[in-house]
Kinemage of the C-alpha trace (Angstrom):
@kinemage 1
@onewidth
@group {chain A} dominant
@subgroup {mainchain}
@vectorlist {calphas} color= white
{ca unk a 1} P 0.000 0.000 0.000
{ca unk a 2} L 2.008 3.318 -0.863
{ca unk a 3} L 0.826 6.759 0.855
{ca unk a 4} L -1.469 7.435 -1.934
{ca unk a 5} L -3.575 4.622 -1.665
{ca unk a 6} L -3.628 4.944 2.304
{ca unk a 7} L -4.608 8.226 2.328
{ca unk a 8} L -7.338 7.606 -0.485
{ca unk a 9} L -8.855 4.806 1.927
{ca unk a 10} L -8.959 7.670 5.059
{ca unk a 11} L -10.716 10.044 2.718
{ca unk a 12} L -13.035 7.422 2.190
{ca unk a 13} L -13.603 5.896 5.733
{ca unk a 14} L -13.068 9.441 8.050
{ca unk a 15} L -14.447 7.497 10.764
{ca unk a 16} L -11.469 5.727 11.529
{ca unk a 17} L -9.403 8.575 11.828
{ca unk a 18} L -12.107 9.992 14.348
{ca unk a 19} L -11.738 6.729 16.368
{ca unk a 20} L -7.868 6.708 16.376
{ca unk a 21} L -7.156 10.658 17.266
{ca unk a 22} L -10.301 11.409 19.773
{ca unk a 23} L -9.601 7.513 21.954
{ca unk a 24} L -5.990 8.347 23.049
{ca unk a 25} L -7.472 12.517 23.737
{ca unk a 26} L -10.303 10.033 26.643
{ca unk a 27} L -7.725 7.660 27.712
{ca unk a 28} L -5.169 11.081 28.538
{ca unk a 29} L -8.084 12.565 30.206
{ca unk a 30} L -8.849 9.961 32.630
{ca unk a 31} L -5.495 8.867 33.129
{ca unk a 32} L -4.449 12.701 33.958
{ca unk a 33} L -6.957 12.498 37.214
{ca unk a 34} L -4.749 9.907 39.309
{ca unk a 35} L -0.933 10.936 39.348
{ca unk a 36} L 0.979 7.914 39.141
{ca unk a 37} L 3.790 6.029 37.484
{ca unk a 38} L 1.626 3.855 35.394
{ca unk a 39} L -0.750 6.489 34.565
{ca unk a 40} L 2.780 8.783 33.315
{ca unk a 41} L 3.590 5.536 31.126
{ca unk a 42} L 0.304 6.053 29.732
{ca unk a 43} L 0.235 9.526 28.909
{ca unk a 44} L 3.251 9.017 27.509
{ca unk a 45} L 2.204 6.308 25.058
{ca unk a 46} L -0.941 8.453 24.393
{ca unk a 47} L 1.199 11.295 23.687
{ca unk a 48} L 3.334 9.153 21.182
{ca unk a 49} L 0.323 7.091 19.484
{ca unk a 50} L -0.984 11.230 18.402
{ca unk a 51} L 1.840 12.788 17.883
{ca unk a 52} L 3.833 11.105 15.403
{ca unk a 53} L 0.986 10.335 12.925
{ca unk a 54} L 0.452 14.179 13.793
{ca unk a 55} L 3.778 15.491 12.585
{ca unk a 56} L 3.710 13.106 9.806
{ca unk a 57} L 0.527 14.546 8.163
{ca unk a 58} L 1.373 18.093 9.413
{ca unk a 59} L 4.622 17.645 7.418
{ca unk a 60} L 3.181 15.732 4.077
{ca unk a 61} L 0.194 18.475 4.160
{ca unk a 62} L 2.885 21.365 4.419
{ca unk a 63} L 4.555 19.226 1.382
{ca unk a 64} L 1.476 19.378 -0.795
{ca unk a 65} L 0.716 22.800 0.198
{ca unk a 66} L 4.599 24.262 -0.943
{ca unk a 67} L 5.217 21.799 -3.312
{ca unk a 68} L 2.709 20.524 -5.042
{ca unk a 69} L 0.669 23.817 -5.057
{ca unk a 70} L -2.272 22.031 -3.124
{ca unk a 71} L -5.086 25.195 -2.242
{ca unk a 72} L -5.376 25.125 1.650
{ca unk a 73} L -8.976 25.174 1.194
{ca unk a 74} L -9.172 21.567 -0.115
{ca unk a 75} L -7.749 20.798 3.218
{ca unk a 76} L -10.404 18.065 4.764
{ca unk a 77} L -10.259 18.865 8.099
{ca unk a 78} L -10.827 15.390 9.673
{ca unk a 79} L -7.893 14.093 7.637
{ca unk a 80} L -5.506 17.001 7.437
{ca unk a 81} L -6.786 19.292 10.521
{ca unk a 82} L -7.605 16.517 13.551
{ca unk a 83} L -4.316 15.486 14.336
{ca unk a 84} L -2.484 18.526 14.622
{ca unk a 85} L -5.494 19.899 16.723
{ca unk a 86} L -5.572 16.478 18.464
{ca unk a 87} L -1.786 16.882 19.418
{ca unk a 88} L -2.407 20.311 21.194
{ca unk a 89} L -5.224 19.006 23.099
{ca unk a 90} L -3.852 16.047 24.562
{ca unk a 91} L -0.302 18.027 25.425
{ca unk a 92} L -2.575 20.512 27.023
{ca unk a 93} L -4.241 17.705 28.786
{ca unk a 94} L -0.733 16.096 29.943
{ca unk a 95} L 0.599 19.457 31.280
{ca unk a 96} L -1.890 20.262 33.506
{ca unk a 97} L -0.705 17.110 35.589
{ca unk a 98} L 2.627 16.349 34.241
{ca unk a 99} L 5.978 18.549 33.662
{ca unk a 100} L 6.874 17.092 30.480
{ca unk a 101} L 10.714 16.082 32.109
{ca unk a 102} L 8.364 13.282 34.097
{ca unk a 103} L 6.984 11.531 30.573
{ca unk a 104} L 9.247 8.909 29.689
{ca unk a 105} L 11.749 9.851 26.371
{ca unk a 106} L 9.486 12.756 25.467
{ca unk a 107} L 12.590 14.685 24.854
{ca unk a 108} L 13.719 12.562 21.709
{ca unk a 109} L 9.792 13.580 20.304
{ca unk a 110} L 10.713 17.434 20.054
{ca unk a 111} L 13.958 16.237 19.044
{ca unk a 112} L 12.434 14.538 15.897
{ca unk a 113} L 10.156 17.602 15.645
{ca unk a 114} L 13.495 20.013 14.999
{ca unk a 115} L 14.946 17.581 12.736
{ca unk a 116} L 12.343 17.266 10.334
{ca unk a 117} L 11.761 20.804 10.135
{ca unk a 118} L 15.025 21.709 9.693
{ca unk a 119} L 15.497 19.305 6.668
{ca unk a 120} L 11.833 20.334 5.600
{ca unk a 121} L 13.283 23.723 5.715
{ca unk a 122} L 16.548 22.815 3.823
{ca unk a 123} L 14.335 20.697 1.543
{ca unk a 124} L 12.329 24.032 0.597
{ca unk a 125} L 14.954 26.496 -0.009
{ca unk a 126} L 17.178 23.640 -2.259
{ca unk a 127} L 13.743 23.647 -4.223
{ca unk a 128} L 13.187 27.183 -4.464
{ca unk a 129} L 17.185 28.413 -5.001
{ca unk a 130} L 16.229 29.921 -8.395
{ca unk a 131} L 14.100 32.606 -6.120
{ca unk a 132} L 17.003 33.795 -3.332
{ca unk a 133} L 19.337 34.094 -6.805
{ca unk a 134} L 16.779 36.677 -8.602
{ca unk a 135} L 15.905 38.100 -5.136
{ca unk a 136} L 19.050 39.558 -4.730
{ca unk a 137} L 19.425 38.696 -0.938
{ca unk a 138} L 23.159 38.785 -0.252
{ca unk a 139} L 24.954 35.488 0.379
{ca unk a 140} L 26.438 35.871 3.545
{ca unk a 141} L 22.491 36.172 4.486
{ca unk a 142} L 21.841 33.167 2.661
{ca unk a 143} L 24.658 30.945 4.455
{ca unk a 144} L 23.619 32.018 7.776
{ca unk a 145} L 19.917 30.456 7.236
{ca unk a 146} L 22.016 27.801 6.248
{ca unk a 147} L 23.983 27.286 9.375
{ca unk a 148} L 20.879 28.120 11.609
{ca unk a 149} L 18.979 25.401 10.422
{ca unk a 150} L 21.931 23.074 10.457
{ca unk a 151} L 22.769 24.304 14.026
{ca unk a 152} L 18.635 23.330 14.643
{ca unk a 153} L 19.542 19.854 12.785
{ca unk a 154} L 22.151 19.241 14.974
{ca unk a 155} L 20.286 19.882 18.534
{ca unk a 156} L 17.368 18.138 17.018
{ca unk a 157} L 20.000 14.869 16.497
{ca unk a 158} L 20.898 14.994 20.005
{ca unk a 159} L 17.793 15.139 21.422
{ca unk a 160} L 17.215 12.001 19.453
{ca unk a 161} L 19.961 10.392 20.717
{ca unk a 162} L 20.244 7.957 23.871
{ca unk a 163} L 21.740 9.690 27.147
């Protein structure tokens, strides 16, 4: 199954989607009224089961959007719009009860957050070079984007990485 067809069978069926964002948003909710370890392990989970489908679409939607010259308003909103809005409800949820330092390796999530945008970032100015040479933007301005999003790269490869 590549991404196309996937994504043509959640167009179809929203209903799963629904189900798999709104479940984990219940469990969080619950979980977040006793303060325990288990209950931490379970945000946590939670908290990864959203957010990494999250970034994913957030990212390919941002794709099709730059790239591709996809409108915004064909956005569907259960397919496109629910997971990033799922993601900042249940992290609101889990900070109410939980400093995020408590979660168990949520630190190599934003890590993998930086990284991709900074190589989403890269990927976008590499495709749209032919613009900053007719701009006339000076090149020592370019190569310091250049080693601020590497810089973000980096930190975002560390946080990754296993203490």
């Amino acid at each position: 199954m590549t991404v196309a067809e996937f994504y043509q069978f959640v167009y179809t069926k929203p209903l799963y989607i629904v189900i798999y964002f709104l479940l984990p948003i219940v469990t969080v909710f619950f979980a977040t009224q006793f303060k325990n370890i288990r209950t931490s392990y379970l945000c946590s989970i939670s908290l990864y089961l959203i957010s990494i489908p999250a970034l994913f679409n957030t990212f390919l939607s941002a794709y099709r959007i730059m790239f591709e010259g996809r409108s915004v308003m064909e956005l569907n909103l259960v397919v496109d719009v629910l997971p990033l809005v799922s993601l900042v409800v249940i992290s609101v949820l889990i900070r109410r009860k939980y400093t995020l330092k408590e979660l168990p390796g949520f630190g190599k999530l934003y890590g993998l957050f930086l990284m991709l945008l900074s190589l989403f970032v890269i990927m976008f100015i590499i495709e749209k070079t032919r613009i900053i040479i007719f701009s006339m933007m000076p090149f020592s301005y370019f190569v310091g984007i250049f080693v601020i999003l590497l810089v973000a790269l980096r930190v975002g490869w560390k946080k990754l990485r296993l203490p």
